[in-house]
C-alpha positions in Angstrom: -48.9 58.1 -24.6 -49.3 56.7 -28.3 -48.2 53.5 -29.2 -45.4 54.5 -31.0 -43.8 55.9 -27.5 -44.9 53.1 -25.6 -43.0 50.6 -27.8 -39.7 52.9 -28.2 -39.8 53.5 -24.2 -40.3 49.4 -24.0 -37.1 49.2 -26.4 -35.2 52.1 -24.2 -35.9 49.7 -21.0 -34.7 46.3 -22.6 -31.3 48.4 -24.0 -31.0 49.7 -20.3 -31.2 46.0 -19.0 -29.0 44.9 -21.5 -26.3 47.7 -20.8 -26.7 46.7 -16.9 -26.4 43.1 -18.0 -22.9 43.7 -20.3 -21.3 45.6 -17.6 -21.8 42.9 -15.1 -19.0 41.1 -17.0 -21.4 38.1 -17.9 -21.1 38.7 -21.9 -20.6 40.7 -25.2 -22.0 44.4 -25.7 -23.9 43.4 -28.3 -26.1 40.3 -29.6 -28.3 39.4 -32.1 -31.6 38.3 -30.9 -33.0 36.9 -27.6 -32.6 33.5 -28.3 -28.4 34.5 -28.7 -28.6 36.4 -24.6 -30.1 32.8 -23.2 -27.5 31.3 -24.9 -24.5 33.1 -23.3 -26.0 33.2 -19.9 -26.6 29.9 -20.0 -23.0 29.4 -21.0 -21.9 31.7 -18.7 -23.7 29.8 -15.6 -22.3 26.7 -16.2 -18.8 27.4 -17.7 -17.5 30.4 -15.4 -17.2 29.7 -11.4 -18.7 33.4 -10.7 -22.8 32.7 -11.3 -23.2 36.7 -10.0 -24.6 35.3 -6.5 -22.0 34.2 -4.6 -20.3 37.7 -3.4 -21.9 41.1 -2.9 -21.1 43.3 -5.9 -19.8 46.5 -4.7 -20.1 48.6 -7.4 -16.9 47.9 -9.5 -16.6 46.8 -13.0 -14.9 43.6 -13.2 -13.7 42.4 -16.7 -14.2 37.9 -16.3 -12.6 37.9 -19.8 -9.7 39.2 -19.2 -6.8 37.5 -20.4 -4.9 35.5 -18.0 -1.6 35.9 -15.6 0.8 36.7 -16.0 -0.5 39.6 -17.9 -0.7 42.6 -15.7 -4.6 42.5 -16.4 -4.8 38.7 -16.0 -2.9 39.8 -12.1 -5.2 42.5 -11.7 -8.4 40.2 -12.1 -7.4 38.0 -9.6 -6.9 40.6 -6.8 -9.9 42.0 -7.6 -11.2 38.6 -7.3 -10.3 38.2 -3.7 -7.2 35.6 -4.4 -4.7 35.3 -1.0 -0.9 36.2 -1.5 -0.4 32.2 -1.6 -2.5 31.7 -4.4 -1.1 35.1 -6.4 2.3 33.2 -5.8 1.3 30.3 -7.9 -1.1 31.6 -10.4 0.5 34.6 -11.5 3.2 32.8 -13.5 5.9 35.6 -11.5 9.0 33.2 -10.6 11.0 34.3 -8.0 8.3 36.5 -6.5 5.9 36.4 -2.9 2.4 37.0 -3.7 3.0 39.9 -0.9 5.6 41.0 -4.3 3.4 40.4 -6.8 0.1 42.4 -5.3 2.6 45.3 -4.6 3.8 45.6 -7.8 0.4 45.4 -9.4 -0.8 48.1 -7.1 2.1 50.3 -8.0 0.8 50.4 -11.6 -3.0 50.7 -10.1 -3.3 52.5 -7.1 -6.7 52.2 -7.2 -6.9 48.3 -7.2 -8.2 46.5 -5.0 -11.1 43.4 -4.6 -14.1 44.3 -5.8 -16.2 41.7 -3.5 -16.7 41.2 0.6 -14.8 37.8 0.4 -13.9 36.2 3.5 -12.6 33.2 1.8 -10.0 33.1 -0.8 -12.0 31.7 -3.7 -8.9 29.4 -5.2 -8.2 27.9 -1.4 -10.4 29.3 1.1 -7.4 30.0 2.8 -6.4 26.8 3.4 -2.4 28.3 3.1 -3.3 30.1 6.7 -3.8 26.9 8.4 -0.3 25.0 6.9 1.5 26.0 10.5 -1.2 24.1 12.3 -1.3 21.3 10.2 2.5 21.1 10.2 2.4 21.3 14.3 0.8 18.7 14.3 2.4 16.3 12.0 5.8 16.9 14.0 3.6 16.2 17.0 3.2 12.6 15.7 6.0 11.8 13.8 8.7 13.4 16.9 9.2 9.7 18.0 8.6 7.6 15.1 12.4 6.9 13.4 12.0 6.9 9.3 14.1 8.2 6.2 11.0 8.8 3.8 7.8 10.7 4.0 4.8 10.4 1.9 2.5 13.8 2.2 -1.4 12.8 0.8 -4.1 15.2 1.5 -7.9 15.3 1.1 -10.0 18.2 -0.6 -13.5 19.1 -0.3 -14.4 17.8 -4.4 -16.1 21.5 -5.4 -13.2 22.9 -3.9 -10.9 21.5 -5.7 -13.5 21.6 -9.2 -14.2 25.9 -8.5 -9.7 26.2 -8.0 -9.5 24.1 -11.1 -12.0 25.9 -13.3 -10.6 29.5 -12.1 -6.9 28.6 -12.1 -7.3 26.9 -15.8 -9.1 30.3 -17.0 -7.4 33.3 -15.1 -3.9 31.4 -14.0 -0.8 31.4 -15.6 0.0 28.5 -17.7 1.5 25.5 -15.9 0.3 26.8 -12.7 0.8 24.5 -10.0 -3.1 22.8 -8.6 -3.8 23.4 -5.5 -3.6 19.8 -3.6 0.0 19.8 -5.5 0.6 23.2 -4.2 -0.3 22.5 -0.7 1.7 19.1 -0.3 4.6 21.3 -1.5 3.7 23.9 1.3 3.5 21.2 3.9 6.8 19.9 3.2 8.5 23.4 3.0 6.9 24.1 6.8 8.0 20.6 7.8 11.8 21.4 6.7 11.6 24.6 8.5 10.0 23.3 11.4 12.5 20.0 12.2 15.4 22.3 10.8 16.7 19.3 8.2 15.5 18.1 5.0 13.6 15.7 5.0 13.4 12.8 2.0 9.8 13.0 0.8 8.6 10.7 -1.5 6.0 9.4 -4.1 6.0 6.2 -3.2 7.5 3.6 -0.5 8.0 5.8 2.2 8.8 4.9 5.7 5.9 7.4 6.5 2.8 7.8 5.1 0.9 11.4 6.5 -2.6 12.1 5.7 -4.6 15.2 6.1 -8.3 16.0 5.8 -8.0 19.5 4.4 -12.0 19.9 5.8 -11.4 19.0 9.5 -7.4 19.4 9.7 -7.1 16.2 11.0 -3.6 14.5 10.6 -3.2 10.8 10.8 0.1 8.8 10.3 0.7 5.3 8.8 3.9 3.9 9.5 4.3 1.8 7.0 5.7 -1.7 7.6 9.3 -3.1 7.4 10.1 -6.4 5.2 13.1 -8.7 5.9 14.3 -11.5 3.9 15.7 -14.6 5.5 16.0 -18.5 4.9 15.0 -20.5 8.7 15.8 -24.1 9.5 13.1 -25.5 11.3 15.1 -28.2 13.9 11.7 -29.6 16.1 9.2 -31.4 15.5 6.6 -29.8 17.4 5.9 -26.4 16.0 4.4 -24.6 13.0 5.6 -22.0 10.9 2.9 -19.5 11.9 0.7 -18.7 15.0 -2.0 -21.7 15.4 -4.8 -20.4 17.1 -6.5 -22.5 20.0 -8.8 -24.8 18.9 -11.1 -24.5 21.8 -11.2 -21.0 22.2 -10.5 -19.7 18.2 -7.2 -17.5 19.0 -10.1 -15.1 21.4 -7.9 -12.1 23.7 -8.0 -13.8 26.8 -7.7 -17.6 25.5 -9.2 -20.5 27.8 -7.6 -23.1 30.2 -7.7 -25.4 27.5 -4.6 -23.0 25.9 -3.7 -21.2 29.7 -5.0 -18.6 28.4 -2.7 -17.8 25.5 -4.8 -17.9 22.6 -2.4 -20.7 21.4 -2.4 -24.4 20.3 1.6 -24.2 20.2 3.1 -21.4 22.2 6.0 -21.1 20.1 6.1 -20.9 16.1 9.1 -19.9 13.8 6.7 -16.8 13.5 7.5 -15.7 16.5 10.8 -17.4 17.2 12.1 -15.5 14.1 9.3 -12.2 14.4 9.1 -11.4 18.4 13.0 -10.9 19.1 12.4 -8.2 15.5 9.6 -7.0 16.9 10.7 -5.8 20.0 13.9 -4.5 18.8 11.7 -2.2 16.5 9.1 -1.6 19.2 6.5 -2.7 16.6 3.0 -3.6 17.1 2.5 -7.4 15.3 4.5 -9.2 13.0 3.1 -11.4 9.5 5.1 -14.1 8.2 5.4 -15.3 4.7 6.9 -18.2 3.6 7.9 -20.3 0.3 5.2 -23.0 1.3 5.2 -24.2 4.4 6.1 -28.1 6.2 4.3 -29.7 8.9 4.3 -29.2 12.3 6.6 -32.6 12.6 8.8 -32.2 10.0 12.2 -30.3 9.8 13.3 -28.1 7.6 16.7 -28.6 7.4 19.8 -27.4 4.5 19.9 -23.8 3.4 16.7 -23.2 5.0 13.0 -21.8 3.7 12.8 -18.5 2.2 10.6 -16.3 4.3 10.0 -12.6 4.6 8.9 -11.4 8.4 6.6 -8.4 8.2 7.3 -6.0 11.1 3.7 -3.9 11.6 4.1 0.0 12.8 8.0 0.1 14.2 8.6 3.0 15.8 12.4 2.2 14.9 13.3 1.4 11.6 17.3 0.6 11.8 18.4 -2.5 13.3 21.6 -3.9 13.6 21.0 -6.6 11.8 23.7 -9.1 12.9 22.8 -8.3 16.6 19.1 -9.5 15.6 20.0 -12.5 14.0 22.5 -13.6 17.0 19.2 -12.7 19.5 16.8 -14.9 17.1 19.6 -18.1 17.3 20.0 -17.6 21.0 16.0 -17.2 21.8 14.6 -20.3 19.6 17.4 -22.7 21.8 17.7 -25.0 19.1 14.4 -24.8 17.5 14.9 -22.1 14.7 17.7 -20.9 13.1 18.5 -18.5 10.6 22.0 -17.1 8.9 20.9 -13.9 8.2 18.3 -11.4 7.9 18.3 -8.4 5.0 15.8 -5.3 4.1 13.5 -5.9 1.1 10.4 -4.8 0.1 6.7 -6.0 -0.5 7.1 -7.1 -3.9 9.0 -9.6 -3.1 6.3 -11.0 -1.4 4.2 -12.2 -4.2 7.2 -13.5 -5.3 8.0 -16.0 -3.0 4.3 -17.2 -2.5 4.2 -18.0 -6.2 7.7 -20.2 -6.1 7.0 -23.7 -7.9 10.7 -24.9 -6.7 11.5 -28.7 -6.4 11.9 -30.1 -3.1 14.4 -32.5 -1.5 12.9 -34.7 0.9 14.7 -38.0 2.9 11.7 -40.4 4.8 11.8 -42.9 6.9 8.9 -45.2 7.1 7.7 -48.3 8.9 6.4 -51.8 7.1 3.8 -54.0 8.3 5.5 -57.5 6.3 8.5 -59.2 6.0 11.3 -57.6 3.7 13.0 -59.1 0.5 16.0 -56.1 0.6 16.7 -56.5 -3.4 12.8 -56.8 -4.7 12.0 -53.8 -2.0 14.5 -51.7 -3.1 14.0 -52.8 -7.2 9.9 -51.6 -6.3 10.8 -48.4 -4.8 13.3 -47.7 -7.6 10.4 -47.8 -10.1 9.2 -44.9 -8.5 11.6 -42.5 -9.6 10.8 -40.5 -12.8 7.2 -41.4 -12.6 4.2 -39.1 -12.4 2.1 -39.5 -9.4 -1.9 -39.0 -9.4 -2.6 -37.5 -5.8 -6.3 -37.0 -4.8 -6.7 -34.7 -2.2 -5.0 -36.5 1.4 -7.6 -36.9 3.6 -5.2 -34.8 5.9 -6.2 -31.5 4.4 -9.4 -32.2 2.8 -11.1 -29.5 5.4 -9.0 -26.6 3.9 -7.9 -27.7 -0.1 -10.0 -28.2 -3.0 -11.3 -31.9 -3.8 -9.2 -32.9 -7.4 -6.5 -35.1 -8.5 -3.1 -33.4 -8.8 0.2 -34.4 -11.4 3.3 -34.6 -9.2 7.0 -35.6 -10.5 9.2 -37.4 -9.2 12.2 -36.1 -10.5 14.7 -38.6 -8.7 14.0 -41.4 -5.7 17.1 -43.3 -4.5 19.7 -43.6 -1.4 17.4 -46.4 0.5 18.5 -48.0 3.5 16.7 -51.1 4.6 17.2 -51.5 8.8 15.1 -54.0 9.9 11.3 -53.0 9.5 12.4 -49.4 8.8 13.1 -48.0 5.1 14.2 -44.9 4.5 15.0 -43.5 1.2 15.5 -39.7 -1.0 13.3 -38.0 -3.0 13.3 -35.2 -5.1 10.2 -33.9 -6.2 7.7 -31.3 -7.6 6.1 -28.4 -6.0 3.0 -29.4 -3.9 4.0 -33.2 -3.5 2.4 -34.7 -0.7 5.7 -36.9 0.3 4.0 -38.4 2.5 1.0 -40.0 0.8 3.9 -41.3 -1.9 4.4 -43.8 0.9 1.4 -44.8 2.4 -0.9 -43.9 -0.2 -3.4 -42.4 1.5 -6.2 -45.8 1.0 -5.0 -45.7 -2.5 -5.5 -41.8 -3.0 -1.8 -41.5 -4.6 -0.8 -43.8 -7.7 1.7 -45.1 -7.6 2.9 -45.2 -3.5 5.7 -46.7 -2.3 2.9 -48.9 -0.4 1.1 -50.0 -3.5 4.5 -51.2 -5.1 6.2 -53.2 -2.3 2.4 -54.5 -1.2 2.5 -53.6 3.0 1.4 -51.1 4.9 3.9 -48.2 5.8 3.9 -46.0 9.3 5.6 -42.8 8.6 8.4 -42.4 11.6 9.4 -38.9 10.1 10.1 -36.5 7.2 12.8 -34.0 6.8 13.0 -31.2 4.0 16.3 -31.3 3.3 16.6 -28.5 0.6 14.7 -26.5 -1.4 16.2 -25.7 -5.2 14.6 -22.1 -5.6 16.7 -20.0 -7.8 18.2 -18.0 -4.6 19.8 -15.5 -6.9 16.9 -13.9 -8.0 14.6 -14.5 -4.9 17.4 -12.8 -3.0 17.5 -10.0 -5.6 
């Protein structure tokens, strides 16, 4: 062979290639120069999902720039592709038309149509659609005794599944075309309606229900989301705290010690669960959390309108009390302990709220003196007090659990005393995160000025009583 026919029969075998190449779909008919072919197969590798591996080619010509649904060629491509009914239904841009519809139609105009690849697996979903009645069985499963008004429908996806549906969907679908975690959710909550035969409020946010699905291993799990209610207590003993105080001895452990018989418990009663357990079991929930607008001590009332709180109510299984029946069982429980006026349905955010509350306090203490009293010099010192701006080190008190520094405290107003003896007790009106106390005693001189620094004796607190807190109740009840 001369050299002339060996180089035309080497250019005949590279226009063959080339021709077999075209056809394939992966580019052009025609290019320029070698460096032009790398260039669009490189392009085509990483830009188009099909990389010509991942399905046996039958035979058929497939055109992967065809335009897109809902063209009748954009429809046709995605048949061919191997696309389920479910996905046609959303691509294809057809309102008002089943995929079932849609692939009929097309094949009316093409009876020759058909996928041009042995796919098992629909390459937008991977027929996830096929497995919505299973999931859906076995959300009802859960939620059959669980009592809610909203439902929240979340669902995982493999990340290259939902990547390969994107990048086909955004080239071959119809504009707008509903994604497929969007699509599914939908599918899930048509199945659900049609399953429980009522419609069921789903929502975006704040549901009563939250239901997630792994769309890899189907499995369903279902957060029942908790239940906030807003209420003002009066604390009327002594001896309890506003929250659970776990045992000292044993730390709060399952099975307590004999130190706590057993309960877990320093005090076996808290306005926590005075207020929370009666709620609880109403609701057949699992735990309660309590939040309050600050908190008193164990020995000190709270007494006028009450303390804001909010009781959070952990997993209910119901979710609608009769409200006034609750707060009747709460009064009667706590036998003089705790008592609220009412209890209302709020949410979370008011939470934050509340915790973040820098409302003056009312306080009236009664107090103890080591010396001998002079009533009008007595009462002239502890009138000095009001109006001034105390300095309050950290009490020695609650140096294990607050910060070591000197805090600014008002006074806003001190007056009312009442000398009895040894006893004095007096009103006070004050900042935020005054520690009334150390105003009398002093704390070994951590507060300037004290009601002990100004009269010159020592002072025994007999008791403290909150007697109102001045928290704009309009708003935190809003």
């Amino acid at each position: 062979m001369s050299q002339t026919n060996s180089k035309d029969s080497e250019e005949n075998n590279e226009d063959d290639e080339w021709h077999k190449f075209s056809n394939a779909g992966y580019s052009s008919a025609s290019v320029d120069s070698d460096a032009e072919i790398d260039k669009n197969v490189n392009d085509n590798q990483s830009g188009v999902w099909f990389d010509g591996d991942d399905f046996e080619f039958e035979g058929k010509t497939l055109d992967w720039n065809s335009p897109p649904c809902p063209t009748p060629l954009g429809v046709a491509h995605v048949i061919k592709i191997g696309t389920c009914n479910h996905c046609i239904e959303r691509v294809s841009g057809k309102k008002n038309m089943s995929g079932e519809e849609i692939r009929s139609e097309a094949h009316v105009r093409d009876g020759t149509l058909d996928k041009s690849f042995e796919t098992i697996l629909c390459p937008l979903c991977e027929n996830l659609f096929d497995d919505i009645g299973n999931i859906v069985n076995r959300i009802v499963d859960k939620i059959s005794n669980l009592e809610y008004s909203t439902i929240q429908i979340g669902i995982h996806l493999p990340k290259d599944l939902i990547n390969d549906e994107d990048e086909i969907r955004s080239r071959h679908g119809a504009t707008g075309s509903r994604p497929l975690k969007s699509a599914m959710v939908v599918a899930i909550q048509n199945e659900i309606n049609i399953n429980l035969g009522t419609d069921v409020n789903f929502v975006k946010e704040k549901p009563d229900l939250m239901v997630l699905i792994d769309g890899l291993t189907l499995r369903v799990d279902v957060d029942v989301r908790p239940i906030y209610f807003y209420g003002r207590y009066r604390k009327l003993s002594r001896e309890i705290p506003q929250t659970r105080w776990p045992c000292r001895a044993c730390k709060g452990r399952a099975r307590g010690c004999e130190s706590c018989n057993e309960s877990g418990l320093q005090y076996l009663d808290s306005v926590q669960d005075l207020v929370g357990e009666p709620v609880r079991s109403a609701l057949d929930a699992e735990d309660t959390s309590f939040h309050g607008m600050g908190r008193e001590d164990i020995d000190v009332r709270m007494l006028g309108k009450g303390r804001p709180f909010i009781i959070e109510i952990k997993k209910p299984m119901s979710r609608i009390p009769d409200l006034e029946k609750l707060v009747n069982t709460i009064n009667d429980n706590a036998d003089g302990k705790v008592e609220i006026d009412s209890l209302k349905r709020t949410d979370r955010s008011l939470i934050a709220k509340i915790k973040a509350s820098r409302s003056e306090k009312s306080y009236t203490i009664r107090f103890k003196v080591s010396g001998e009293i002079i009533e009008e010099e007595v009462i002239s010192h502890i009138s000095d007090i009001s109006g001034v701006v105390l300095n309050q080190e950290t009490p020695q008190r609650v140096s294990h659990r607050r910060a070591a520094k000197i805090r600014k405290r008002k006074v806003t107003y001190l007056g009312n005393i009442i000398i009895e003896g040894d006893e004095i007790q007096f009103d006070v009106r004050c900042e935020a995160g005054t520690y009334v106390k150390e105003l009398v005693h002093s704390d070994e001189g951590r507060t300037i000025p004290s009601v002990s620094g100004k009269i010159g004796m020592d002072c025994e607190i007999l008791w403290l009583d909150v007697t109102e807190i001045h928290d704009d109740e309009e708003n935190q009840d809003n």
